[in-house]
C-alpha positions in Angstrom: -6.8 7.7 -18.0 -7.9 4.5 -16.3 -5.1 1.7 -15.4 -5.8 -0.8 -17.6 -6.4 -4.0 -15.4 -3.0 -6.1 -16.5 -0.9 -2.6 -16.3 0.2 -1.2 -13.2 0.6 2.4 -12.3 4.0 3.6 -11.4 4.3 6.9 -9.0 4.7 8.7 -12.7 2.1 7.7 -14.2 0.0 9.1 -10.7 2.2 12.3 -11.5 1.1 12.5 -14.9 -2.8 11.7 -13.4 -2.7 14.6 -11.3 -0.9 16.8 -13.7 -3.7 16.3 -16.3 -6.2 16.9 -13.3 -7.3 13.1 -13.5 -9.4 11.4 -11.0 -7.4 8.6 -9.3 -9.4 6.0 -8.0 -7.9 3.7 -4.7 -10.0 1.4 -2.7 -9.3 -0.4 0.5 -8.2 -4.0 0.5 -7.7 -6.0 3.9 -6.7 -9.6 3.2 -6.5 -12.2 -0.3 -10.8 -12.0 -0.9 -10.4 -8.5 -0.4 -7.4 -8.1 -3.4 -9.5 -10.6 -5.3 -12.4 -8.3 -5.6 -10.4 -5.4 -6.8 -7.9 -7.8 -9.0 -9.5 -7.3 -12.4 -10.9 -4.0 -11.7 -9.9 -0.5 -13.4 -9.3 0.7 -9.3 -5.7 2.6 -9.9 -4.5 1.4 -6.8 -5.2 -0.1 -3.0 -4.5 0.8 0.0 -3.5 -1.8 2.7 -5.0 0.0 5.8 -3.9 -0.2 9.3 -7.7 0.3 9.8 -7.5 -3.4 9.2 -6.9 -3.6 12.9 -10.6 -2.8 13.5 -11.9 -4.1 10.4 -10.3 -7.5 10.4 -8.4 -8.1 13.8 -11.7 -6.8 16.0 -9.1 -4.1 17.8 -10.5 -1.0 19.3 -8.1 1.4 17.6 -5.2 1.0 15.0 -3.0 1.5 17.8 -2.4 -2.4 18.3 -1.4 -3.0 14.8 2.2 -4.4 14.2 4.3 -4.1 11.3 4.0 -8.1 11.4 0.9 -7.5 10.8 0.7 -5.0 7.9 3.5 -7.5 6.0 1.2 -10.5 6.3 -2.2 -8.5 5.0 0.1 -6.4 2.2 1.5 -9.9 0.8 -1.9 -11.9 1.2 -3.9 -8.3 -1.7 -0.4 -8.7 -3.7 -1.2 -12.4 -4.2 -4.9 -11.9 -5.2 -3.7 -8.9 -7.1 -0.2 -8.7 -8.3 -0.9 -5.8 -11.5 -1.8 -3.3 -8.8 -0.3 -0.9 -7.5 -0.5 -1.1 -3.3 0.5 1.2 -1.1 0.4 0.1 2.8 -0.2 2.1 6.1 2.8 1.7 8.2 1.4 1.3 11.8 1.5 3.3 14.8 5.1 4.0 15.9 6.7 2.4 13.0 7.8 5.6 11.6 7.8 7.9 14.7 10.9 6.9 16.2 13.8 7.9 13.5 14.4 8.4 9.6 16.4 4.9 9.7 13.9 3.2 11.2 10.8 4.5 9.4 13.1 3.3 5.8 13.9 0.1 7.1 10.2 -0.3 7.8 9.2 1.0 4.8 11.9 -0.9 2.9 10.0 -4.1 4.7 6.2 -3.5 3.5 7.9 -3.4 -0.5 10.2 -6.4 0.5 8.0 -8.5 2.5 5.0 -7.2 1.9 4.9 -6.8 -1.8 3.9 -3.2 -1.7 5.0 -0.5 -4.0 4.9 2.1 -1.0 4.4 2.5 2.4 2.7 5.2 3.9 3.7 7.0 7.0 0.9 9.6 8.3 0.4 11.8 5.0 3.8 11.0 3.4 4.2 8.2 0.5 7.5 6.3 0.6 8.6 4.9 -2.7 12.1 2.5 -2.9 14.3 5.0 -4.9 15.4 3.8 -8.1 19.1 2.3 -7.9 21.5 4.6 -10.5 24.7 2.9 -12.0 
């Protein structure tokens, strides 16, 4: 099942993928050109790396990155590519400290940073689904 490029994916739909023993496909996008490239692919999603600190900001580790940071690049690949699906890294000590404070910056990357998810470590963080 390959996203078809003006669909996006939804955490179910990954669900279903891996169910069915799919293949996912994600690539790594940094910054607006980056998002471009991948825009009108059939890439399932993209991942907005804190490995941009190296890649992008010329840092010797990830350890510098801010969440500041991982907002501005998450927003810049939703513009060039608002029918994927983007989860983001959060950065170093973003999530370390407390569950309240790895939500709110989670909640922060899919506010202000467009993204569908955040990622802390090896865990995915979707927004939960308000109920009536």
């Amino acid at each position: 099942m390959k996203t078809p490029v003006n669909k996006p994916m939804s955490p179910d739909g990954f669900a279903l993928m891996k169910q069915k023993e799919q293949k996912i496909t994600m690539i790594t996008a940094y910054d607006y050109a980056s998002g471009m490239a991948v825009a009108n692919s059939e890439i399932d999603l993209i991942l907005v790396g804190d490995s941009l600190g190296m890649v992008v900001l010329g840092y010797d580790s990830t350890l510098k990155v801010t969440m500041e940071d991982m907002v501005s690049h998450s927003a810049a690949v939703r513009r060039a590519a608002p029918n994927k699906f983007i989860i983001t890294d959060l950065p170093f000590m973003s999530y370390h400290l407390s569950l309240n404070e790895t939500k709110a910056n989670a909640a922060r990357l899919i506010i202000d940073g467009a993204a569908n998810g955040g990622q802390a470590g090896r865990r995915v963080i979707f927004p939960r689904p308000s109920h009536p």
